[in-house]
BANU-782239 format. One record per residue: residue in three letters; y, x negated, z negated of N, C-alpha, C in turn. Coordinates in nm, 3 decimals. Example, Ala and Ser with C-alpha at 12.3 -4.5 7.8 and 13.67 -1.06 7.14 Angstrom:
REM BANU-782239
   residuo        ny        nx        nz       cay       cax       caz        cy        cx        cz
       ALA    -0.569    -1.319    -0.780    -0.450    -1.230    -0.780    -0.330    -1.320    -0.780
       SER    -0.225    -1.285    -0.708    -0.106    -1.367    -0.714     0.003    -1.290    -0.787
REM end
This chain:
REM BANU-782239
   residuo        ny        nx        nz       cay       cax       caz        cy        cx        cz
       UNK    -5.056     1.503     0.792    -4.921     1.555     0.765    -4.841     1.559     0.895
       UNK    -4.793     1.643     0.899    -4.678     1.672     1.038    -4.506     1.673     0.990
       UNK    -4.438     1.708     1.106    -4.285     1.701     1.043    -4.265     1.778     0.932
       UNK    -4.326     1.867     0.904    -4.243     1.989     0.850    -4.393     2.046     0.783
       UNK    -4.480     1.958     0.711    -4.533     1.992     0.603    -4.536     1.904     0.504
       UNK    -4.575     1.839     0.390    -4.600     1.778     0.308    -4.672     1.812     0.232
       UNK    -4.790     1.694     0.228    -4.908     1.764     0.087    -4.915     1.658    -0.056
       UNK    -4.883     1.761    -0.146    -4.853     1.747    -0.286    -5.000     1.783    -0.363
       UNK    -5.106     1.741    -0.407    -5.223     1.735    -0.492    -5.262     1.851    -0.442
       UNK    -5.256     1.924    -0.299    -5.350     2.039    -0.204    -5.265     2.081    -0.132
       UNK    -5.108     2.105    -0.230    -4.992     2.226    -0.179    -4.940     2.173    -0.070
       UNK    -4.937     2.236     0.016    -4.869     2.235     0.096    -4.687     2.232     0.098
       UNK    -4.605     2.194     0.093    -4.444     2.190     0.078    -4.382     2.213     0.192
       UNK    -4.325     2.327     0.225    -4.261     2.271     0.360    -4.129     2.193     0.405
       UNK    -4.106     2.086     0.482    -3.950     2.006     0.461    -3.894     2.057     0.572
       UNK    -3.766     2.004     0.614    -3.766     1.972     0.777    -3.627     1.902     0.749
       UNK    -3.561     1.829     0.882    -3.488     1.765     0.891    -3.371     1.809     0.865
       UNK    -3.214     1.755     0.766    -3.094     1.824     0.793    -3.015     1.712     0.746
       UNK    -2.915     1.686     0.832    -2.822     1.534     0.808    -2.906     1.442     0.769
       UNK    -3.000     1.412     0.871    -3.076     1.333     0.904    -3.115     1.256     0.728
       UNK    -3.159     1.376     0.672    -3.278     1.370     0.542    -3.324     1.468     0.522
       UNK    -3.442     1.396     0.446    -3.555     1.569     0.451    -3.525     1.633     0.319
       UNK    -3.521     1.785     0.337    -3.481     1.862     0.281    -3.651     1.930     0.246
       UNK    -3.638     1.981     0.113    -3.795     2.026     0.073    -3.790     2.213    -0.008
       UNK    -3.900     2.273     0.075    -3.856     2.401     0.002    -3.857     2.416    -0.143
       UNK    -3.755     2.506    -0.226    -3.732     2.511    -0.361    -3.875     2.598    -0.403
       UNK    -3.887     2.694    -0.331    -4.027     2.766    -0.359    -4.147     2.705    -0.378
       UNK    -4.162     2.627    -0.259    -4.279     2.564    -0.241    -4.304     2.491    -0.364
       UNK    -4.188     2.382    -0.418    -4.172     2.301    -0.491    -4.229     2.365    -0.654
       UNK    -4.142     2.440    -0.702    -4.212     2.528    -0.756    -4.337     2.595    -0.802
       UNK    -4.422     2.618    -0.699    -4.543     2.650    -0.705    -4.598     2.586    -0.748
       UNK    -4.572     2.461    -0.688    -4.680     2.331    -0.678    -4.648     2.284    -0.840
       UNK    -4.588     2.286    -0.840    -4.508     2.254    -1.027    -4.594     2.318    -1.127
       UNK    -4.615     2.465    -1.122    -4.620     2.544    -1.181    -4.737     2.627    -1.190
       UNK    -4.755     2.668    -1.048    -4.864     2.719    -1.009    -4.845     2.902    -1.011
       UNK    -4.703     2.896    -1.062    -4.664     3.076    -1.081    -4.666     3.121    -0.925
       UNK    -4.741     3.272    -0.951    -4.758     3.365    -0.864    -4.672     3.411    -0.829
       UNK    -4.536     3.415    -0.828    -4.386     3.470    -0.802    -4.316     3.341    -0.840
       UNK    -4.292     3.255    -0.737    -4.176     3.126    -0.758    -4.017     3.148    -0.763
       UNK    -4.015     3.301    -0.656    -3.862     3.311    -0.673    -3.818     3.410    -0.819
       UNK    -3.933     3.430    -0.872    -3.899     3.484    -1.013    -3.855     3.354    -1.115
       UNK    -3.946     3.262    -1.103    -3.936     3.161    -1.166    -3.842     3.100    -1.142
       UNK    -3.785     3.064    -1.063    -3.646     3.012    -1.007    -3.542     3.097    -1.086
       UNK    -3.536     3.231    -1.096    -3.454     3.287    -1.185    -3.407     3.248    -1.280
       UNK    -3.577     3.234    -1.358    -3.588     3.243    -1.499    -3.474     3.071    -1.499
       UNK    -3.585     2.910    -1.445    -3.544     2.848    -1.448    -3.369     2.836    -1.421
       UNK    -3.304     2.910    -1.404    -3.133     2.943    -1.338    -3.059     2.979    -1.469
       UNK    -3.140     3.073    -1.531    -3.103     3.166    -1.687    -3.098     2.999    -1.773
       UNK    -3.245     2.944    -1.813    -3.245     2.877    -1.855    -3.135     2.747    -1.896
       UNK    -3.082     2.761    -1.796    -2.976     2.581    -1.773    -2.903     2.610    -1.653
       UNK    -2.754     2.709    -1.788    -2.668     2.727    -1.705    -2.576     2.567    -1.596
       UNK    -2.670     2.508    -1.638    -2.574     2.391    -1.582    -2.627     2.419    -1.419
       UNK    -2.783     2.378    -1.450    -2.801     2.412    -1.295    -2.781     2.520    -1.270
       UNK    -2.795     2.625    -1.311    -2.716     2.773    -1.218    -2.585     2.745    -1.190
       UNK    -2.459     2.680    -1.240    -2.315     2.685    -1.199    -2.313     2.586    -1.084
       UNK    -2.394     2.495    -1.038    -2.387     2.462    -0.897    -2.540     2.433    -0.823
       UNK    -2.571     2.549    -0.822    -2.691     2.579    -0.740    -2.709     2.583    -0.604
       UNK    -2.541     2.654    -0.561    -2.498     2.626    -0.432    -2.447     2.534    -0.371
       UNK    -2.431     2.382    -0.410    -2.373     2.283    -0.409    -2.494     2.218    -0.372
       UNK    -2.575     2.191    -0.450    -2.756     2.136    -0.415    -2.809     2.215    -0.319
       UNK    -2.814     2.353    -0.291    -2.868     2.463    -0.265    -2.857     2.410    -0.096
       UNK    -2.928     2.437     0.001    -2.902     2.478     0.158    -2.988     2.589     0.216
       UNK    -2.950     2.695     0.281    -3.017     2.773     0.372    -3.086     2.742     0.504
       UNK    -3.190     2.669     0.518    -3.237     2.664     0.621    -3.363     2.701     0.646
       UNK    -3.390     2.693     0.792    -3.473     2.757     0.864    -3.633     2.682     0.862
       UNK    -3.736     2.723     0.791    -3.885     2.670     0.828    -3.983     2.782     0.876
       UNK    -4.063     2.724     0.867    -4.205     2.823     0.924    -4.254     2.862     0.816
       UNK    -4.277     3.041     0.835    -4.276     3.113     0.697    -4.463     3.112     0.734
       UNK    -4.506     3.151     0.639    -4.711     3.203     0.656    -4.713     3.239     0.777
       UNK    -4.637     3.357     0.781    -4.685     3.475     0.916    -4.638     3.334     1.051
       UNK    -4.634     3.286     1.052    -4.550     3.185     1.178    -4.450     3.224     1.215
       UNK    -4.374     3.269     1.128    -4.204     3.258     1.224    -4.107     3.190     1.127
       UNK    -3.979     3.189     1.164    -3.944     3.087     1.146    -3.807     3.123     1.062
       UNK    -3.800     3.135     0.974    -3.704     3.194     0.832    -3.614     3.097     0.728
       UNK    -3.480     3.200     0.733    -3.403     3.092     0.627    -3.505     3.129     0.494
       UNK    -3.489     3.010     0.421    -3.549     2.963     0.299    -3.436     2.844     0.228
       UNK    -3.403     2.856     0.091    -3.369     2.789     0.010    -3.404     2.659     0.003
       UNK    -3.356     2.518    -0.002    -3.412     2.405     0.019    -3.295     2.287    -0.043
       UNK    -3.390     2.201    -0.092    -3.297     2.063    -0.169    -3.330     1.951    -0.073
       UNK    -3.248     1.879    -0.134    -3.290     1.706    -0.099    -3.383     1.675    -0.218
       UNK    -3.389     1.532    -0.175    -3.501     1.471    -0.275    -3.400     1.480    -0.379
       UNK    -3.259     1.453    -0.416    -3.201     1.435    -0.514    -3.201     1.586    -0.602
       UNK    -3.167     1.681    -0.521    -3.192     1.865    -0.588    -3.349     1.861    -0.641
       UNK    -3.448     1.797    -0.587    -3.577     1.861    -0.641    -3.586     1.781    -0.745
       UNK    -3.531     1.642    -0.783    -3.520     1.554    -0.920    -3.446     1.696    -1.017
       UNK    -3.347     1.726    -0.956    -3.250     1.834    -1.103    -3.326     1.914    -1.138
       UNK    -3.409     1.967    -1.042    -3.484     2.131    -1.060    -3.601     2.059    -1.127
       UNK    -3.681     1.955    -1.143    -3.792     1.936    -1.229    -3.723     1.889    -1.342
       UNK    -3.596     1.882    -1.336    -3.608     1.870    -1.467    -3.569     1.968    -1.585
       UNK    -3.552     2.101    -1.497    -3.568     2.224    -1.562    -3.687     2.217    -1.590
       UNK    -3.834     2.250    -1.559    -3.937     2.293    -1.514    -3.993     2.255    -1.625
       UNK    -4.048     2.295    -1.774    -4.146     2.197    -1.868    -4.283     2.208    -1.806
       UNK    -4.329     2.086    -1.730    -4.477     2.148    -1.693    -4.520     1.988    -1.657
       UNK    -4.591     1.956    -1.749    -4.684     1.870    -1.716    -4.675     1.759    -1.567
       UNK    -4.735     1.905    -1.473    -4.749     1.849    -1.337    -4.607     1.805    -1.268
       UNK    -4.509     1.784    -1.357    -4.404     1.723    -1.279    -4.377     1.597    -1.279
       UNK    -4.469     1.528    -1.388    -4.458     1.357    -1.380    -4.523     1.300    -1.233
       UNK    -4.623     1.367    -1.219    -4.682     1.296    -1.087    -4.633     1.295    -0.940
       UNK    -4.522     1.396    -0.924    -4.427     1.491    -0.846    -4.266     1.347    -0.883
       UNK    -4.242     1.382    -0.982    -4.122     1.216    -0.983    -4.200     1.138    -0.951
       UNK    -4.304     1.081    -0.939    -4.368     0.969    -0.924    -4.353     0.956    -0.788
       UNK    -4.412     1.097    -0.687    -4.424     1.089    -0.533    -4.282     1.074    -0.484
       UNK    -4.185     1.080    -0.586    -4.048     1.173    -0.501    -3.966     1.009    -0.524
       UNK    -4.039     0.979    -0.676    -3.951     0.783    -0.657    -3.998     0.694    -0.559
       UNK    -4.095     0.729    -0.521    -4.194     0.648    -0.384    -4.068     0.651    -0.249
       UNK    -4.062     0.799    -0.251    -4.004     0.850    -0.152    -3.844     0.745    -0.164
       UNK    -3.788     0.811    -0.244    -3.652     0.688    -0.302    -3.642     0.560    -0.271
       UNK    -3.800     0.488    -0.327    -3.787     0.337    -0.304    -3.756     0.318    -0.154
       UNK    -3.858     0.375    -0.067    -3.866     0.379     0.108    -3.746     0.383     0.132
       UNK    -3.596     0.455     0.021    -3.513     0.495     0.072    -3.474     0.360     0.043
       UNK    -3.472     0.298    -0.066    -3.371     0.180    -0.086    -3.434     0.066    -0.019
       UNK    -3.523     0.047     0.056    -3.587    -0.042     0.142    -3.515    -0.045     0.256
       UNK    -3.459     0.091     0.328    -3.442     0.095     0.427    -3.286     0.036     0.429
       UNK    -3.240     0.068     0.318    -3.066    -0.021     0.273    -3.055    -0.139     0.287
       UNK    -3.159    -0.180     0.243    -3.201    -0.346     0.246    -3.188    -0.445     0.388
       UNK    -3.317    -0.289     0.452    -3.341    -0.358     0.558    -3.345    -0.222     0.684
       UNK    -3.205    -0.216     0.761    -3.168    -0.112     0.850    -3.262    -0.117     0.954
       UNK    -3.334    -0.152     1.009    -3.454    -0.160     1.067    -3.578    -0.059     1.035
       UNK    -3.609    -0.048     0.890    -3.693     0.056     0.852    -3.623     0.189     0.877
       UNK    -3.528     0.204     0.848    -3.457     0.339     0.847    -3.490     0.352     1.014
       UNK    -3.391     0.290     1.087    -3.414     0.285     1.255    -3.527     0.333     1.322
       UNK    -3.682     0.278     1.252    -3.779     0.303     1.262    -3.833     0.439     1.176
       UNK    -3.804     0.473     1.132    -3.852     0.599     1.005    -3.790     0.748     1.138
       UNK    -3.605     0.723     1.156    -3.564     0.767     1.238    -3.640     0.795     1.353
       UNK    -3.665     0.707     1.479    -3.805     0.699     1.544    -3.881     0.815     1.570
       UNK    -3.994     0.764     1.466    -4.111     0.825     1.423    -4.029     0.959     1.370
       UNK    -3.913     0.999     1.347    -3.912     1.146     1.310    -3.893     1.214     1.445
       UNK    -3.797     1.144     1.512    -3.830     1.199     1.644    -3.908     1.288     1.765
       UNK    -4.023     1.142     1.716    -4.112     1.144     1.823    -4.164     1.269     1.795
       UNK    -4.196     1.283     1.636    -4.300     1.358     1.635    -4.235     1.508     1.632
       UNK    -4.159     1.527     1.665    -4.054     1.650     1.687    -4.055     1.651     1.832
       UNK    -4.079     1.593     1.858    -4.104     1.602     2.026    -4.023     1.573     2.154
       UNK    -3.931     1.460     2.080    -3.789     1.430     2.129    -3.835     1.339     2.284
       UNK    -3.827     1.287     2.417    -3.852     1.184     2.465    -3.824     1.037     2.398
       UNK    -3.907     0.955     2.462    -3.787     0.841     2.418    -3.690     0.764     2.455
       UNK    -3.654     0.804     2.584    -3.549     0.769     2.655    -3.416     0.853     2.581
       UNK    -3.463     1.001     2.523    -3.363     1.076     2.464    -3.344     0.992     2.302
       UNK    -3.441     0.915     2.251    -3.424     0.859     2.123    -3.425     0.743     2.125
       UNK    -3.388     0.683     2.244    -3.287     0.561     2.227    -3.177     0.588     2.208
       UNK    -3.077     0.688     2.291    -2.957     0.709     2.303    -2.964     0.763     2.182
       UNK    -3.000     0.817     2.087    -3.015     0.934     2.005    -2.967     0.762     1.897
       UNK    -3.046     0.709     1.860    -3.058     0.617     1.771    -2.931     0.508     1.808
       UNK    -2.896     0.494     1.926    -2.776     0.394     1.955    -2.657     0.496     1.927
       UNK    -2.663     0.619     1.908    -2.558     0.662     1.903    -2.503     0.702     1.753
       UNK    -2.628     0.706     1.675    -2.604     0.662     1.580    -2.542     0.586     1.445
       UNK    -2.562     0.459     1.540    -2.540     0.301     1.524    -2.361     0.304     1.550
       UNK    -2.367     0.390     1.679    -2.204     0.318     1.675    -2.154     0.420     1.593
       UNK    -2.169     0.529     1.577    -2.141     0.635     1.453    -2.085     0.558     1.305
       UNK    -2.158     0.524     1.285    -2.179     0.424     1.168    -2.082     0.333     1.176
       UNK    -2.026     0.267     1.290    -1.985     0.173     1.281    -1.829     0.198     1.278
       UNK    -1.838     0.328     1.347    -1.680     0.406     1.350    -1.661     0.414     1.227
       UNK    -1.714     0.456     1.146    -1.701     0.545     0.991    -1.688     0.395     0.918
       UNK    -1.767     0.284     0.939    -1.670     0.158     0.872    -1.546     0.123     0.905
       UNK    -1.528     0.116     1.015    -1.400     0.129     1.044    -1.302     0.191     0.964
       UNK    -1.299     0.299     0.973    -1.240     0.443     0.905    -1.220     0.388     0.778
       UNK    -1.330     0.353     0.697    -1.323     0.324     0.571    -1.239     0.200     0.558
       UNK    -1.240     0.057     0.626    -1.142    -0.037     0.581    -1.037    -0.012     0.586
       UNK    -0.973     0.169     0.668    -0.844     0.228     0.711    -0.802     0.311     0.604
       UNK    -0.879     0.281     0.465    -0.834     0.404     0.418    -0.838     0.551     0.422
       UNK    -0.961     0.581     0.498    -1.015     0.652     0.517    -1.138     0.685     0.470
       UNK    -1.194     0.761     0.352    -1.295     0.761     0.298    -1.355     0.900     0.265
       UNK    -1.330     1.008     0.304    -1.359     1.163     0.252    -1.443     1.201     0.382
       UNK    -1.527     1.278     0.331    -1.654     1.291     0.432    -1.536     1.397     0.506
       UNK    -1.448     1.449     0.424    -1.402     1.576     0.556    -1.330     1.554     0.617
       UNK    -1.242     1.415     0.583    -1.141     1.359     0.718    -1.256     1.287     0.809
       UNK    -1.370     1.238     0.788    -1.450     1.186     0.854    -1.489     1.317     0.967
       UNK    -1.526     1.440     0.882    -1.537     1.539     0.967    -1.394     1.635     1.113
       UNK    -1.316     1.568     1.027    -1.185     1.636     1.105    -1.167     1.491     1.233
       UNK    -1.245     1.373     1.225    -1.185     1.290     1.307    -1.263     1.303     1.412
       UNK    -1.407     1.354     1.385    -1.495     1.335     1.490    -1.483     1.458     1.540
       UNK    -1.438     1.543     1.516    -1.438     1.657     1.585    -1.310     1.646     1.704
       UNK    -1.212     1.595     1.631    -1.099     1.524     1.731    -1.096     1.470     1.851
       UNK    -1.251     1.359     1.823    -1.279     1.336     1.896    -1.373     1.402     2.007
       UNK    -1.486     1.457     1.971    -1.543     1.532     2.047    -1.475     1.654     2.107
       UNK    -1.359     1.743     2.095    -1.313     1.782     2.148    -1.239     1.718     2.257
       UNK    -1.211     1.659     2.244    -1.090     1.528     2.369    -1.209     1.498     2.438
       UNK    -1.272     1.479     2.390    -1.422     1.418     2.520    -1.475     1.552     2.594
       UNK    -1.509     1.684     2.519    -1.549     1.761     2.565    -1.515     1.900     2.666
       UNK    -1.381     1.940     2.581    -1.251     1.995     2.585    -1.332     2.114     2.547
       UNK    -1.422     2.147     2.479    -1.451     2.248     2.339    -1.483     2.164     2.195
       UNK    -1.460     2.266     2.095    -1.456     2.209     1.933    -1.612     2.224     1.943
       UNK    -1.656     2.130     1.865    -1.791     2.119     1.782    -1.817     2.260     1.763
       UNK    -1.783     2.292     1.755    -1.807     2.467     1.663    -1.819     2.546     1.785
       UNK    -1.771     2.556     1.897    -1.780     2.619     2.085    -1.853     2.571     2.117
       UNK    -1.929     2.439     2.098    -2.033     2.368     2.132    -2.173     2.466     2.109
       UNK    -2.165     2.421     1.965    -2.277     2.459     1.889    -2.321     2.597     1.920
       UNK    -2.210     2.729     1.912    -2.201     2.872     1.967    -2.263     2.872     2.139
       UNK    -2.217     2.760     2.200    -2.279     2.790     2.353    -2.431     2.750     2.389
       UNK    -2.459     2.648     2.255    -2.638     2.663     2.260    -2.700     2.705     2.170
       UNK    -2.668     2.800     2.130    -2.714     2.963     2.036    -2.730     2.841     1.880
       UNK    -2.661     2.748     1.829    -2.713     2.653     1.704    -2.654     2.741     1.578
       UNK    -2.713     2.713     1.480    -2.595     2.796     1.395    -2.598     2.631     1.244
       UNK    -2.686     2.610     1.160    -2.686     2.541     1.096    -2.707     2.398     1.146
       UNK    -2.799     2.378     1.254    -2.858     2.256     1.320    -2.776     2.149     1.329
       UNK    -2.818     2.012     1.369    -2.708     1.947     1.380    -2.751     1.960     1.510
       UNK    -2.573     1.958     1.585    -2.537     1.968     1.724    -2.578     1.844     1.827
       UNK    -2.563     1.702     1.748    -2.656     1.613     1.831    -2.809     1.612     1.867
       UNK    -2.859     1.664     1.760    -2.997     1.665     1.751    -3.038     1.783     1.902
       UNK    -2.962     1.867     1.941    -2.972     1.952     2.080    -2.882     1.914     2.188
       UNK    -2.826     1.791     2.218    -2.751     1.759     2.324    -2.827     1.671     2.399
       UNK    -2.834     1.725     2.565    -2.885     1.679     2.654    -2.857     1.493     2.616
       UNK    -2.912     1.458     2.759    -2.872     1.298     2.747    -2.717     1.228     2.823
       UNK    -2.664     1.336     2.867    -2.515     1.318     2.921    -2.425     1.374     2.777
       UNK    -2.470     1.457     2.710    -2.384     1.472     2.648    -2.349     1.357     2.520
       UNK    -2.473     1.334     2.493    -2.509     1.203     2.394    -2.375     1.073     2.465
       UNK    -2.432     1.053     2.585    -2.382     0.971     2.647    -2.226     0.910     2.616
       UNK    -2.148     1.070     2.631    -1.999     1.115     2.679    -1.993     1.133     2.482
       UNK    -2.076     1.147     2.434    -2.061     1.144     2.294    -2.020     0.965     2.197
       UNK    -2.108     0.961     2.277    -2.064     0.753     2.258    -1.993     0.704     2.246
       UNK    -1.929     0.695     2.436    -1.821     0.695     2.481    -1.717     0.675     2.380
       UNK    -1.694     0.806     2.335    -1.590     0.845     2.311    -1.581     0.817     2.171
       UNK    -1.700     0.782     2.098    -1.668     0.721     1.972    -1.686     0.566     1.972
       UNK    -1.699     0.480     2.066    -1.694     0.352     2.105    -1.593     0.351     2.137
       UNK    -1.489     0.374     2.220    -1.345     0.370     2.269    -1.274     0.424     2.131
       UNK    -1.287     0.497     2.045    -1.213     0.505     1.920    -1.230     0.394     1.858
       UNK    -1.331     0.362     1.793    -1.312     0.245     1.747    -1.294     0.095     1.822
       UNK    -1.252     0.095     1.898    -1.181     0.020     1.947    -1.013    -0.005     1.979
       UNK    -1.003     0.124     2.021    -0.843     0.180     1.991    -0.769     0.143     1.865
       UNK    -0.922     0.212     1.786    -0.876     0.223     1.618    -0.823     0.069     1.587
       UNK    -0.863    -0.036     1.619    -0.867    -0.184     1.597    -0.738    -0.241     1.679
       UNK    -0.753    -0.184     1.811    -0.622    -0.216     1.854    -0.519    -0.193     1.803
       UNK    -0.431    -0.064     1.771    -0.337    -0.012     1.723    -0.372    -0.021     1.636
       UNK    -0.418    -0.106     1.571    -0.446    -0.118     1.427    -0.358     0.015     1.311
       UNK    -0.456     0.105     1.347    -0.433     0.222     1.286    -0.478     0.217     1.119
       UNK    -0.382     0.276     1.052    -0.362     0.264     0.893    -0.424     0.401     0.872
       UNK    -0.475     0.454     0.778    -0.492     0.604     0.728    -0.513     0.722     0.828
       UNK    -0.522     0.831     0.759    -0.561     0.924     0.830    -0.525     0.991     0.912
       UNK    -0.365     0.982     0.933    -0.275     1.035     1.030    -0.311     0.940     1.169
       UNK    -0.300     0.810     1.162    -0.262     0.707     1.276    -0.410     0.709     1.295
       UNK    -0.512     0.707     1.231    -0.643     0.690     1.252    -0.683     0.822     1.341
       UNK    -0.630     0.943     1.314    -0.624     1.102     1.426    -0.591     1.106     1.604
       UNK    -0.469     0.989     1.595    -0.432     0.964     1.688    -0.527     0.882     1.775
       UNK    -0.576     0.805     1.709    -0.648     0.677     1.770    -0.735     0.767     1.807
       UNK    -0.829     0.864     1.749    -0.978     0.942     1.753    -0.940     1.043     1.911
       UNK    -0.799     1.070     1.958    -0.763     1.166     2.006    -0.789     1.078     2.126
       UNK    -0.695     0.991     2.111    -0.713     0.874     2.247    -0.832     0.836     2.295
       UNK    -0.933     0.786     2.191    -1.097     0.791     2.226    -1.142     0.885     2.274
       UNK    -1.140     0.995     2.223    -1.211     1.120     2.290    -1.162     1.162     2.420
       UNK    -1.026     1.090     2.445    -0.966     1.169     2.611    -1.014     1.021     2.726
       UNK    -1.034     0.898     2.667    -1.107     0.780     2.745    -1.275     0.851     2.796
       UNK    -1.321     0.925     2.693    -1.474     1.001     2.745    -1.414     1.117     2.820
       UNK    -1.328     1.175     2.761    -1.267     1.362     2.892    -1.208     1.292     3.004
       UNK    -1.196     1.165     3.083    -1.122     1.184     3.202    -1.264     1.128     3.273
       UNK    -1.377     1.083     3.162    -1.463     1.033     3.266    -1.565     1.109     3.281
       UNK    -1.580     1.185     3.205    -1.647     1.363     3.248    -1.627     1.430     3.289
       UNK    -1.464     1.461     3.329    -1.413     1.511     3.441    -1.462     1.459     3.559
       UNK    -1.425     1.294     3.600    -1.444     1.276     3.651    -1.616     1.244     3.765
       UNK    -1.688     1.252     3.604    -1.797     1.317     3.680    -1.837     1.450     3.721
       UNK    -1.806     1.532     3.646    -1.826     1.721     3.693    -1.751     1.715     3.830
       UNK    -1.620     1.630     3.857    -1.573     1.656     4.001    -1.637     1.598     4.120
       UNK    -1.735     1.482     4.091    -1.774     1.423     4.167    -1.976     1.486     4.169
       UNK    -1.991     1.532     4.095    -2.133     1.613     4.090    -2.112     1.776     4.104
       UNK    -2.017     1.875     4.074    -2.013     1.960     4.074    -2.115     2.054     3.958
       UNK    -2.103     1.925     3.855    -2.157     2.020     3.752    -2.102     1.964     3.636
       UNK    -2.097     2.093     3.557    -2.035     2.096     3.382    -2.140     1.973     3.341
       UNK    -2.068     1.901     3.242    -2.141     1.819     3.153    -2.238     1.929     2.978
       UNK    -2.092     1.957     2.947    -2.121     2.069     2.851    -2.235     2.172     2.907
       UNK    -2.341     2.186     2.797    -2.480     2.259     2.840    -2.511     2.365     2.745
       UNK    -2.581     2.459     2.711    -2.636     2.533     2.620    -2.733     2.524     2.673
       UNK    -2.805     2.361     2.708    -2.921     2.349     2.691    -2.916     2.279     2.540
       UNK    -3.003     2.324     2.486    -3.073     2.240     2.369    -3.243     2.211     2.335
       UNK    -3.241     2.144     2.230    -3.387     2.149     2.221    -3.498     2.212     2.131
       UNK    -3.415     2.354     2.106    -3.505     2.502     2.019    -3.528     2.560     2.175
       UNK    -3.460     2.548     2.256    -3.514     2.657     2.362    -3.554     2.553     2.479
       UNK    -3.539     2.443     2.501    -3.591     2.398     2.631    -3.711     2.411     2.633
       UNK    -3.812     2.426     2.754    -3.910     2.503     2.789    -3.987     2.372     2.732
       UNK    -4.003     2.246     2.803    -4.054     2.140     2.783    -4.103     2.098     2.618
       UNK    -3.989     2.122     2.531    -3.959     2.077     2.390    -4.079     2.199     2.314
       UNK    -4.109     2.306     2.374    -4.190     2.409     2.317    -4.341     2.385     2.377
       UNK    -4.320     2.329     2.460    -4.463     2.291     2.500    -4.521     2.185     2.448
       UNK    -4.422     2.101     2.385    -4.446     1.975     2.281    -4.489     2.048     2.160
       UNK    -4.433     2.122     2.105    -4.453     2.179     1.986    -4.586     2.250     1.966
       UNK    -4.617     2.328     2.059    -4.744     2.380     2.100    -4.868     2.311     2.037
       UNK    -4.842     2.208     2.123    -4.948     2.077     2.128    -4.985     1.968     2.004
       UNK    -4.865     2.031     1.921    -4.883     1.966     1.809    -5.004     2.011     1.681
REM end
């Protein structure tokens, strides 16, 4: 098995990584279920069937990118492990008990790793590697993580709990560190769905840290309340990483900000190759 296949009693499934969980094709899934010669017919039918799952299909639903037969590389329809639990349980077919069986396996690993943050750390890792990351790039990758995490507790004893103020703070911040939005980022290394860390050099990771380590620290100092005072604090963090990226681009004569990533670095394709 490699990153981005999975074998189900022959079938092949294809996954790949998105907010750092694996996402599994709805087609594939399907097949393997079923064994129908037209899955995206069946997907229909199954949609007609249980209007429940058709009225938020797009809610479970993600568009992302795998490796189609011909080898290239195509949006395709795709769940989490939690979407492919809803969709079998449209499905009347036999072969789906043994399929919950693989997919609660999968679950338990998940609640192991709750237990014990170490497995996850390590699972993380090994997804890495085998994506072809260095590991000097997946230390920082994995420590940066960590303090990620540790910001977002923060946040939360502040009264702060909605994934989209979570999203509006870090962007706050990464702009003040960067002096482009997440979204100018992502556009300057051709990304469109990807996550934007998963393609940032090792300075940017770096200056990415930074700047969410100095927030939560700020955050603690000014013992910032809610989401307004908690904005401020994120603004201040992110400009403790922009004066020291300035201050390196002035003293190296080069941009920190890259549209290098790792779909096009030459190196990262020669990993892939080899796989």
């Amino acid at each position: 098995m490699n990153a981005s296949i999975a074998i189900f009693r022959g079938k092949e499934i294809r996954k790949t990584i998105y907010n750092n969980e694996w996402w599994f094709s709805v087609s594939d899934v399907v097949e393997a279920l079923t064994d129908s010669s037209d899955p995206k017919q069946y997907i229909k039918k199954i949609k007609q069937r249980d209007p429940e799952l058709n009225s938020y299909w797009g809610t479970i639903c993600t568009s992302l990118e795998l490796i189609a037969p011909d080898g290239k590389r195509r949006k395709t329809n795709c769940v989490d492990t939690e979407g492919v639990f809803r969709i079998i349980q449209s499905i009347p077919s036999v072969k789906a008990e043994p399929f919950k069986r693989w997919l609660a396996r999968v679950g338990y690993e998940r609640v192991q790793e709750i237990e014990n943050p170490e497995r996850a750390t390590k699972r993380t890792r090994v997804i890495y590697k085998v994506k072809g990351y260095s590991d000097a790039w997946i230390e920082k990758r994995t420590r940066g993580i960590a303090i990620q995490e540790e910001l977002k507790d923060e946040w939360k004893q502040r009264d702060v709990t909605q994934e989209r103020d979570y999203a509006i703070l870090t962007s706050e911040i990464a702009e003040a560190a960067f002096g482009v939005t997440p979204a100018e980022h992502k556009k300057l290394k051709g990304l469109k769905q990807e996550n934007l860390r998963d393609h940032m050099t090792d300075l940017e990771l770096i200056f990415s840290m930074l700047g969410e380590a100095a927030t939560t620290e700020i955050t603690r100092a000014d013992d910032a309340q809610g989401f307004q005072e908690s904005k401020s604090a994120a603004r201040k963090g992110g400009e403790v990483a922009g004066k020291a990226r300035k201050d390196l681009e002035e003293k190296t004569g080069k941009k920190v900000v890259s549209s290098e990533n790792y779909l096009t670095e030459p190196e990262s394709k020669k990993r892939l190759q080899e796989r």
